[in-house]
DRENKEZA-147296 format. One line per field, with one value per residue: residue in three letters; x, y, z of N, C-alpha, C in turn. Coordinates in steps of 0.02 Angstrom, whole numbers, plus 50000, padded with zeros to 5 digits. Layout:
BEGIN
zake = (ALA|...)
n_x = (X|...)
n_y = (Y|...)
n_z = (Z|...)
ca_x = (X|...)
ca_y = (Y|...)
ca_z = (Z|...)
c_x = (X|...)
c_y = (Y|...)
c_z = (Z|...)
This chain:
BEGIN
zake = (UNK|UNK|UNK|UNK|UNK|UNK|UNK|UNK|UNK|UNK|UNK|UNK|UNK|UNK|UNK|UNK|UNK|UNK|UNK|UNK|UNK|UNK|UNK|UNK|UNK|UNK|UNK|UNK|UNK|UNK|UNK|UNK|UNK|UNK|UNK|UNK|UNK|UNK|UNK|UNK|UNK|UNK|UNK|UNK|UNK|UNK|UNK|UNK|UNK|UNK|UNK|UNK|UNK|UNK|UNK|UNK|UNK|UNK|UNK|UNK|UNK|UNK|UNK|UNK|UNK|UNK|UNK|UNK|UNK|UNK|UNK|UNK|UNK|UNK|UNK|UNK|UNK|UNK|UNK|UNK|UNK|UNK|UNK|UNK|UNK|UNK|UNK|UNK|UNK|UNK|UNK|UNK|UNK|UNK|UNK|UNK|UNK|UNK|UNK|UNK|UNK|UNK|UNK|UNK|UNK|UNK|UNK|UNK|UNK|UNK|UNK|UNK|UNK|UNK|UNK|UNK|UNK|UNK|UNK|UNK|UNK|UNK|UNK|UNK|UNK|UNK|UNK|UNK|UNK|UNK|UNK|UNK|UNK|UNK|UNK|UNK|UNK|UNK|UNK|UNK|UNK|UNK|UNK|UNK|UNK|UNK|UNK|UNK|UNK|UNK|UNK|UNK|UNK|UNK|UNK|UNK|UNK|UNK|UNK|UNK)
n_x = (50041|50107|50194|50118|50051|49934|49787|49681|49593|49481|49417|49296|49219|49067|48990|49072|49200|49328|49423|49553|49651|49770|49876|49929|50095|50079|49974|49858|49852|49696|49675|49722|49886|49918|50036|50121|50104|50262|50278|50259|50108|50085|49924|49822|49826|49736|49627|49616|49504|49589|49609|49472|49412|49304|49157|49110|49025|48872|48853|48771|48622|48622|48546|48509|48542|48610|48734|48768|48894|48951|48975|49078|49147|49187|49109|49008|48832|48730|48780|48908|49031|49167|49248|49395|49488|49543|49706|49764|49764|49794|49869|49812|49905|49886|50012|50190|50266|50255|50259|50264|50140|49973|49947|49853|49697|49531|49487|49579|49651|49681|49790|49806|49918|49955|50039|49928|49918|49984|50006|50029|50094|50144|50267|50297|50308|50185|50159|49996|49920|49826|49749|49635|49584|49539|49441|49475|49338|49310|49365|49381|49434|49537|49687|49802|49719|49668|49644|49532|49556|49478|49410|49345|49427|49452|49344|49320|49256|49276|49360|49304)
n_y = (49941|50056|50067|50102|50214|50202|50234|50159|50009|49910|49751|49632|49470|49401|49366|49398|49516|49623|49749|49846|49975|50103|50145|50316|50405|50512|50463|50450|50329|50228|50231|50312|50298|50175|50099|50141|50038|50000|49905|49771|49708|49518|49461|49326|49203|49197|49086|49135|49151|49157|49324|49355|49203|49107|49060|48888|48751|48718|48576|48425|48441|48362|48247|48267|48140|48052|48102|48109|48111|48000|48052|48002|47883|47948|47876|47872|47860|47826|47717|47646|47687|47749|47912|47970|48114|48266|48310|48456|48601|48619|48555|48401|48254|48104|48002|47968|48017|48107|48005|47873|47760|47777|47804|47719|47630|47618|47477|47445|47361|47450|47492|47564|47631|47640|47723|47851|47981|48121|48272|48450|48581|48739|48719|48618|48417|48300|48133|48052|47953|47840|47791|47699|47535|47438|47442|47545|47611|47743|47842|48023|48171|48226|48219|48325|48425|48581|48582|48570|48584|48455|48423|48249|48153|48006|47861|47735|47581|47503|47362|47223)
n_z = (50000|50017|49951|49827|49854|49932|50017|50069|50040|49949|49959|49872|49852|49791|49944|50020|50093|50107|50200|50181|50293|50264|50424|50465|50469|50573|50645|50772|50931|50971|51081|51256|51306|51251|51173|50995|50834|50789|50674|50578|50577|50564|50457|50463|50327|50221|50095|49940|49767|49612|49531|49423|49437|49434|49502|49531|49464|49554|49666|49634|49732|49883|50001|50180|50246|50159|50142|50272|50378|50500|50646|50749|50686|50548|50435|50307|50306|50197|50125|50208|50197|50236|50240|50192|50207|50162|50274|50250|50154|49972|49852|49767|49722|49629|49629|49646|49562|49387|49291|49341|49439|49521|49687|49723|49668|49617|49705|49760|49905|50064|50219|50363|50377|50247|50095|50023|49943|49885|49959|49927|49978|50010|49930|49976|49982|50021|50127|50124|50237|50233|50362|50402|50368|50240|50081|49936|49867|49802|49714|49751|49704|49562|49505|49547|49567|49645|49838|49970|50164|50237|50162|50039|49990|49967|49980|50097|50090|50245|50311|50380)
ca_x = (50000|50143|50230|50067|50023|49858|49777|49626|49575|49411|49393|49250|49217|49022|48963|49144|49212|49407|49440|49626|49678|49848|49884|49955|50141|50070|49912|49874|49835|49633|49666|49754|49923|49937|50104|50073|50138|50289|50318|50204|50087|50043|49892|49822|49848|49652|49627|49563|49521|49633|49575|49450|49397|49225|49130|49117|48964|48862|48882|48705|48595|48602|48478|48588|48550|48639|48793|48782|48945|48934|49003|49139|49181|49172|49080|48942|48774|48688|48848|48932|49113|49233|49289|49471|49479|49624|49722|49776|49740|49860|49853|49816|49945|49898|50050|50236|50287|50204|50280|50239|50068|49934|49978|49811|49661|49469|49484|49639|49649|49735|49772|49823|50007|49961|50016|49860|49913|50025|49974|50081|50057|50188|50311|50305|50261|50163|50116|49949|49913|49745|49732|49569|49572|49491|49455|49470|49270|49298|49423|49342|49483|49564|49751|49821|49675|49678|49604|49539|49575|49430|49391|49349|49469|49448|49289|49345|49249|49299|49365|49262)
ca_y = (50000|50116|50099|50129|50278|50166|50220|50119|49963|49844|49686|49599|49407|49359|49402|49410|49581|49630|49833|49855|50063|50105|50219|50370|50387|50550|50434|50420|50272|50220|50239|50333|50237|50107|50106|50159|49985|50021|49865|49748|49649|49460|49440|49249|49198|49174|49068|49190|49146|49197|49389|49330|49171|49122|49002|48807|48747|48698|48534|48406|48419|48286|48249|48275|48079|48038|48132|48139|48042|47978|48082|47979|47857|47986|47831|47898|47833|47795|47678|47639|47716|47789|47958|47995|48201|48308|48359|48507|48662|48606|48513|48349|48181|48030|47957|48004|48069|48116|47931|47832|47716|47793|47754|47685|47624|47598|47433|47430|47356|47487|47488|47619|47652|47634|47806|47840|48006|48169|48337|48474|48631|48790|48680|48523|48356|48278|48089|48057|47889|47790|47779|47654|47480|47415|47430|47605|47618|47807|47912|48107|48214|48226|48210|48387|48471|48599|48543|48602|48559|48426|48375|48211|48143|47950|47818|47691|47497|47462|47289|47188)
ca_z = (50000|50041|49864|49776|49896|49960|50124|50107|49986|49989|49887|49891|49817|49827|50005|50081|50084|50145|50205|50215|50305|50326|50469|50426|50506|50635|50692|50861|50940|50966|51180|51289|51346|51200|51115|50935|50811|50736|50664|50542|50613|50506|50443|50461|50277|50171|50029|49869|49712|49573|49514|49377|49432|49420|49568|49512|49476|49619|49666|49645|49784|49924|50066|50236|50263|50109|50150|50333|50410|50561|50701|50785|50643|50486|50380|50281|50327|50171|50083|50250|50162|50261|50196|50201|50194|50166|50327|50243|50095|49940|49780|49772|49684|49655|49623|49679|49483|49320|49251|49421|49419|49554|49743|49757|49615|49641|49708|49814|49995|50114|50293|50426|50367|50165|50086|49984|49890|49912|49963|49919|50006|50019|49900|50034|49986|50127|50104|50154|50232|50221|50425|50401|50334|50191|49995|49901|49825|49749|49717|49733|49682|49499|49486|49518|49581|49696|49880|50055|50238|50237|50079|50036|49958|49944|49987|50062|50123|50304|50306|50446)
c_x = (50044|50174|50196|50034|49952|49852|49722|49615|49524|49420|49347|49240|49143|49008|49018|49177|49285|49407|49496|49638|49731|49844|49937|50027|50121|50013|49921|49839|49761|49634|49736|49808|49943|49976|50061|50125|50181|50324|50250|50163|50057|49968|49884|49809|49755|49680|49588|49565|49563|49582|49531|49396|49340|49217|49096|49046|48951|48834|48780|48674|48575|48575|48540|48578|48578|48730|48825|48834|48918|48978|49091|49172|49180|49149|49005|48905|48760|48737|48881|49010|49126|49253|49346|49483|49554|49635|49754|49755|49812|49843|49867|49861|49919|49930|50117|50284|50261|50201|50275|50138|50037|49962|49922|49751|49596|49487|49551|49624|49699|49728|49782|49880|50015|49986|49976|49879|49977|49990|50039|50027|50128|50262|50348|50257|50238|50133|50059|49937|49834|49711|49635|49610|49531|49483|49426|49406|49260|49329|49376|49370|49509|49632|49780|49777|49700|49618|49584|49546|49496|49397|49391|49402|49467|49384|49318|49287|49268|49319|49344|49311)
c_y = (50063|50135|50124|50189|50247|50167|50176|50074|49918|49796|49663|49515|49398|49396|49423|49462|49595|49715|49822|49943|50064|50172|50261|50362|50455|50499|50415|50360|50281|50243|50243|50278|50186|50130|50121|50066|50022|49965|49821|49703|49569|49461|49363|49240|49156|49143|49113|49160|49192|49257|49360|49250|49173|49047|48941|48802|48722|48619|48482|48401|48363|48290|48228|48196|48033|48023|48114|48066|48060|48028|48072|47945|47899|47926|47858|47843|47774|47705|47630|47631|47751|47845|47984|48079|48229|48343|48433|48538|48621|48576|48450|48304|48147|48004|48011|48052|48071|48036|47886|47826|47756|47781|47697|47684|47610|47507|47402|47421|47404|47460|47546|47662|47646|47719|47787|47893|48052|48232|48401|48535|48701|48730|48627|48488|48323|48233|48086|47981|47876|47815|47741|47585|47468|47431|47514|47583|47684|47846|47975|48139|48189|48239|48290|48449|48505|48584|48585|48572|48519|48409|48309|48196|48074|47927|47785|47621|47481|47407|47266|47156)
c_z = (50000|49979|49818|49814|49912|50009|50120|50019|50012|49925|49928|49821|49830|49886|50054|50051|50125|50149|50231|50230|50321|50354|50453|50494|50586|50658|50754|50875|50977|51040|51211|51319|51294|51168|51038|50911|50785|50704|50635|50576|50548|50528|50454|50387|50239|50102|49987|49828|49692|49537|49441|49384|49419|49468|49514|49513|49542|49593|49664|49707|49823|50001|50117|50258|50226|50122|50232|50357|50479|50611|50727|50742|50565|50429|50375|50289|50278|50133|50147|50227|50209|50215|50209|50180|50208|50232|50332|50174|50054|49888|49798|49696|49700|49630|49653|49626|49447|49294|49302|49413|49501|49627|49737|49694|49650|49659|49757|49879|50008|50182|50305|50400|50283|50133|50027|49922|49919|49893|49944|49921|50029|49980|49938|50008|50014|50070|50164|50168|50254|50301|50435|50359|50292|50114|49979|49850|49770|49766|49715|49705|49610|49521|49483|49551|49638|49764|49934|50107|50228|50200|50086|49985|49917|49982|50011|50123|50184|50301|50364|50487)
């Protein structure tokens, strides 16, 4: 803001709205006694679309008894699948190189300690492991895509 002479900027996306003000270098501070900052403070770091994007279609409507996982074991109701969900924001691999076969195919047994895919998130590759037993029913994600903290990611069969 300071190189482009910007005291105040708003973006807005949809219903979410950002107001950035910079304080001027005489400003006084909001209450008597409070140091003024002289020193940046971080922001906590938002996902944005890219300037342009445009919002995904919306996704087919499903009845919350469809969808609804279970509480304590995250296995969806109606299927009784296990959903494996991304533990972090990042692009999703499924495999470990462009020329490397999948970790994992519709139809694969995993266990606990299987790695299933790789997340890659601030240019770290993080493997992701299964932590359930049993047979991969549906991959969700495309090869590459970008992901969120809780995404489904894989389906997978419990093994009894």
């Amino acid at each position: 803001m300071t190189e482009n002479d910007l005291s105040e900027i708003s973006l807005r996306d949809g219903s979410e709205e950002i107001n950035l003000k910079r304080c001027s270098s005489n400003a006084t501070p909001a209450m008597a006694g409070l140091p003024s900052i002289t020193h940046p403070v971080p922001l906590p770091a938002t996902a944005l679309p890219p300037v342009g994007a445009h919002a995904a279609e919306p996704a087919p409507a499903e009845t919350e008894a469809d969808s609804a996982p279970d509480a304590q074991t995250g296995v969806t109701t109606d299927e009784g699948l296990a959903a494996i969900r991304s533990p972090m924001v990042g692009t999703f691999y499924s495999s470990p190189n462009p020329d490397a076969p999948p970790f994992v195919q519709v139809g694969s047994t995993v266990d606990a300690d299987t790695v299933i895919c790789i997340v890659e998130a601030m240019k770290v590759f993080n493997e992701i492991k299964a932590e359930v037993c049993g047979s991969i029913e549906r991959i969700v994600v495309a090869d590459q895509e970008p992901i969120e903290y809780g995404q489904e990611l894989f389906l997978v069969r419990p093994s009894s």
